[in-house]
C-alpha positions in Angstrom: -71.1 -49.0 -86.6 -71.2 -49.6 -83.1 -68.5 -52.2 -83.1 -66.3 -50.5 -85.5 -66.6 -47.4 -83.0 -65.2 -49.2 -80.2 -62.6 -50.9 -82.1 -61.5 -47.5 -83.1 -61.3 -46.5 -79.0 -59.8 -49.4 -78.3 -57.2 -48.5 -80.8 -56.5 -45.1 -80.0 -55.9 -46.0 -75.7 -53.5 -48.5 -77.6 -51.7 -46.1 -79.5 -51.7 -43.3 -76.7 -50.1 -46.0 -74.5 -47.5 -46.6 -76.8 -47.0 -43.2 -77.6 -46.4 -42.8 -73.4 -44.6 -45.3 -73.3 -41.9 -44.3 -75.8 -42.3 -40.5 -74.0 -41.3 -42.2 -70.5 -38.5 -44.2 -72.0 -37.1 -40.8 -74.1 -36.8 -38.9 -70.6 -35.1 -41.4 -68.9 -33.1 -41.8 -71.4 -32.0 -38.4 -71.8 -31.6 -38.1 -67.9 -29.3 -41.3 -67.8 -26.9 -39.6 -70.7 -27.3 -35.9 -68.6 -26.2 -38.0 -65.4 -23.2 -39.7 -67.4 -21.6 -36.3 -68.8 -21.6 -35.2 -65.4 -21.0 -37.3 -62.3 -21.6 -40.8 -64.1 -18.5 -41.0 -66.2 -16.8 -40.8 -63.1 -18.5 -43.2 -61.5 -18.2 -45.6 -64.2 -14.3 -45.2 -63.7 -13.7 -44.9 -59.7 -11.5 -47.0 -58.3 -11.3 -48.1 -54.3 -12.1 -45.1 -51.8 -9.6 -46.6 -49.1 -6.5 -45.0 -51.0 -4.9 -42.0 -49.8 -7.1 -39.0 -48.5 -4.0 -36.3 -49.4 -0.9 -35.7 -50.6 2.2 -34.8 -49.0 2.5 -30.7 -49.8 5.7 -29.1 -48.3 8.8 -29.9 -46.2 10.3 -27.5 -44.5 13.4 -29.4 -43.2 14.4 -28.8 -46.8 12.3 -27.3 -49.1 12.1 -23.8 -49.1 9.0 -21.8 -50.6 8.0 -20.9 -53.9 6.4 -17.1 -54.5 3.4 -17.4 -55.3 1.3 -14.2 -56.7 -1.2 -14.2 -53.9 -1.5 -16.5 -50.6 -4.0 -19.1 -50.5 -7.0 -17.5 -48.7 -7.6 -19.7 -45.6 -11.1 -21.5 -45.1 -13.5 -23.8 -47.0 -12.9 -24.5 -50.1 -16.1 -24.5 -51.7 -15.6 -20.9 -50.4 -12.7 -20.1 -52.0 -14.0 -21.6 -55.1 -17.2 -19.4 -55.4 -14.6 -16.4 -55.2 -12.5 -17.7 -58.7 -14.0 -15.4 -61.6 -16.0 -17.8 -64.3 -15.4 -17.7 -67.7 -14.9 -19.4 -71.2 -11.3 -20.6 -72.1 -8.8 -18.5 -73.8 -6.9 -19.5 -76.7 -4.7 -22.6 -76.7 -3.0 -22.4 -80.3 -0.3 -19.8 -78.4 0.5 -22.3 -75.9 4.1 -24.0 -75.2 5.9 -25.7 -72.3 8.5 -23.2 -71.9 6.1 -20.4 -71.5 6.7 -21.9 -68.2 10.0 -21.9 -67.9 12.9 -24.6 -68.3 11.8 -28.2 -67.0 12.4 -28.8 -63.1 14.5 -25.9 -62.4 16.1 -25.2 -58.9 13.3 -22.5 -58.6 13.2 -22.7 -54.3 17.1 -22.5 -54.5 17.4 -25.2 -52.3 20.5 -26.7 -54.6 18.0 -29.3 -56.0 16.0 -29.5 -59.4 12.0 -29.4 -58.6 11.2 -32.8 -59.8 14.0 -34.3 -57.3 12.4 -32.5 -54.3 9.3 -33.6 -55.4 10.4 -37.3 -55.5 12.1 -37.0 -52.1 9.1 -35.2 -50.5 6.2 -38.1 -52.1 8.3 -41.2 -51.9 8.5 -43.2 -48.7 12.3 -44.4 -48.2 13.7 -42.3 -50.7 17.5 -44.1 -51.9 20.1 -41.3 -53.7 21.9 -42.1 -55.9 25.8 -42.5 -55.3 27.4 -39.5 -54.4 24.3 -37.2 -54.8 22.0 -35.7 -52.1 19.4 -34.5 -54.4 19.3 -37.2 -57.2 16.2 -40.2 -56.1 16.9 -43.2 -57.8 14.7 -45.1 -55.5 11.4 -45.1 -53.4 7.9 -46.4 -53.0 4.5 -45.3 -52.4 0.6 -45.5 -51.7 0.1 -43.7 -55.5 -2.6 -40.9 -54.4 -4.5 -40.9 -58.0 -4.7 -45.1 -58.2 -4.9 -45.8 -54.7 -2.0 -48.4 -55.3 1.3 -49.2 -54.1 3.8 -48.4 -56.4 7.6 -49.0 -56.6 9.9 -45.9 -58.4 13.2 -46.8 -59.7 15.3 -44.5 -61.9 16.3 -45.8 -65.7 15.3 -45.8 -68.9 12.0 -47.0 -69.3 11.0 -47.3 -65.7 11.7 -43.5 -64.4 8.3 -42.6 -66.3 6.3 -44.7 -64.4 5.9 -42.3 -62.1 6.0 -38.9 -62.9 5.5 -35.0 -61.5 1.6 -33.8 -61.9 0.6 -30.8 -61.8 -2.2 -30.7 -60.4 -3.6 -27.8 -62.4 -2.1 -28.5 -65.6 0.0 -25.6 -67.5 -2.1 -25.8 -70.7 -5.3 -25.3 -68.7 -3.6 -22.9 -66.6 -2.2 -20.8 -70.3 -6.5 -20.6 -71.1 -7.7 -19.5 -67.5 -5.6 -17.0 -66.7 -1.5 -17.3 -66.9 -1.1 -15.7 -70.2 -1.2 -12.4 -68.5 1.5 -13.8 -65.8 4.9 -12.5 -66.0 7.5 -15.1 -67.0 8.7 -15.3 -63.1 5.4 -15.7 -62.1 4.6 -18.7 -64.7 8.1 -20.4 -63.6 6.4 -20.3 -59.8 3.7 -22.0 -60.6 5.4 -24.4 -62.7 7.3 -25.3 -60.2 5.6 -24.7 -56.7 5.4 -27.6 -54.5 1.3 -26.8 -54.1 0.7 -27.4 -58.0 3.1 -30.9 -57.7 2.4 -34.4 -57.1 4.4 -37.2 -57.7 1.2 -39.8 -59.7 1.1 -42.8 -61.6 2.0 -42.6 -65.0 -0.4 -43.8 -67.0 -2.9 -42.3 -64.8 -1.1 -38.7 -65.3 -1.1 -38.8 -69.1 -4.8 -40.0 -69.0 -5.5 -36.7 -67.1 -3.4 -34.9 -70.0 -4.6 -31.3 -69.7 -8.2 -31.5 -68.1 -9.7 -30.4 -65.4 -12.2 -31.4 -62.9 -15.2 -31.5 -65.3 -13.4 -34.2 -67.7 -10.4 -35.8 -65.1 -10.8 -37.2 -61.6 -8.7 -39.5 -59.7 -10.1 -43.2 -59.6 -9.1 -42.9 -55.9 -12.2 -41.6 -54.5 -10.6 -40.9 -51.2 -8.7 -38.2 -52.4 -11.2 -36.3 -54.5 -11.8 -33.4 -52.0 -8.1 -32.6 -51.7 -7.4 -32.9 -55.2 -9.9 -30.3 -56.2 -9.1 -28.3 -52.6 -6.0 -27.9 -54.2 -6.9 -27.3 -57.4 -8.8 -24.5 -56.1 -6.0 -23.1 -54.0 -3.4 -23.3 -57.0 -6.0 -21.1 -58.9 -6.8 -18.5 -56.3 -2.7 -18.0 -55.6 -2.1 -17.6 -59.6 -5.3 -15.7 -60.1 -6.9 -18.2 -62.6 -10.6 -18.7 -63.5 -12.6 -21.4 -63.8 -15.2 -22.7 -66.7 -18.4 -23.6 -65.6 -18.4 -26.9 -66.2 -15.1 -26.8 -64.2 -16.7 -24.8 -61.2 -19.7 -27.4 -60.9 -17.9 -30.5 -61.2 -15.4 -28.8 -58.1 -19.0 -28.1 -56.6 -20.3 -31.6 -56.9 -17.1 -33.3 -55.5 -16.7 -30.5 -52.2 -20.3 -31.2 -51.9 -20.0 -34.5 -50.4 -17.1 -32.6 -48.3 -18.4 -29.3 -47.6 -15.5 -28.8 -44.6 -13.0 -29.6 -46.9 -10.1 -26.2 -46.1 -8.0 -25.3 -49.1 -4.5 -26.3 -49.2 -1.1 -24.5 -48.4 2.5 -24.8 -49.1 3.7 -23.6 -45.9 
């Protein structure tokens, strides 16, 4: 009896072992997949951090300003940010492009079409084509969202490797907020110079339609302007935030808490 009864101990520390065991290796598991649906997936998928830290934002030799419904408040942008109203997403199903407006219009009446300007403002050594002073059929650039030097020409097949990001996209904007815009209102932010940057293609139709809690540039240098700017498109529109939204801006100021928000003018 007496052996049997110590077998039996010796059995149970076993299985209580196990059994902790297992416990441990649960919660780290479940930690390690709560890390990678936050930060990790972006960690898994940054790039270089000696790319650009900004992005050009307005040229007033000539480009001339977009109305915005409210002025970006100046400051900190984690400040700013903890300002924007949180809540859940309104419908998508109503959404279309021209909600927004026609493609690149001449919105700052400056004689060119808003994707131009944009081109002229990002590009380094911007070439016109003949006979045009608006029309960029030529340019390179340190690509903020890659971090790599890329080479724009215009034609059929090559113009879309880079194109115009907005840096809060319109579909996200149509569920935070912009359905209760006026038309004139949606055409400015469409088209204003702070919601525009001139990106790598592929990595622009990665981002799609996300924001900060599913899309961040592999350039890790630029992450705090991005968002900064992100923010100050949504303060100027009067858009909201999710909360997954508001703490993936959070985590990303957080390593840059002096980070200002960003204006056109």
């Amino acid at each position: 009896m007496t052996a049997t009864w110590a077998a039996y101990r010796r059995a149970r520390r076993r299985s209580v072992q196990a059994w902790t065991i297992l416990a441990v290796g649960a919660a780290a598991l479940l930690g390690a997949l709560g890390w990678f649906f936050t930060a990790g997936q972006f960690a898994f998928t940054a790039g270089a951090s000696d790319g650009p830290a900004d992005a050009p934002v307005f040229d007033p030799a000539w480009m001339k300003p977009v109305p915005s419904v409210h002025g970006v408040p100046e400051g900190p942008a984690l400040a700013v940010l903890d300002s924007l109203p949180v809540k859940g997403r309104a419908g998508k199903d109503t959404y279309t492009r021209e909600a927004f407006g026609q493609a690149w219009l001449d919105a700052d009446r400056n004689g060119c079409d808003t994707r131009n300007d944009i081109l002229r403002r990002d590009l380094e050594d911007p070439v016109f084509a003949e006979g045009s002073a608006c029309r960029v059929a030529a340019g390179h650039f340190r690509e903020p969202y890659t971090g790599k030097a890329v080479a724009f020409r215009r034609g059929q097949g090559s113009s879309a490797e880079v194109q115009i990001d907005h840096v809060v996209a319109l579909a996200d904007a149509w569920q935070k907020g912009a359905q209760a815009l006026s038309p004139r209102q949606r055409e400015s932010l469409a088209n204003d110079p702070l919601n525009l940057i001139a990106a790598d293609g592929p990595a622009n139709q990665q981002k799609g339609a996300g924001d900060a809690a599913t899309w961040l540039p592999k350039n890790k240098a630029i992450r705090c302007h991005y968002v900064a700017r992100q923010v100050s498109v949504k303060a100027a529109y009067g858009l909201w935030v999710t909360e997954a939204e508001r703490d993936a801006i959070r985590r990303v100021l957080g390593s840059c808490p002096g980070q200002q928000t960003v204006k056109a003018t």
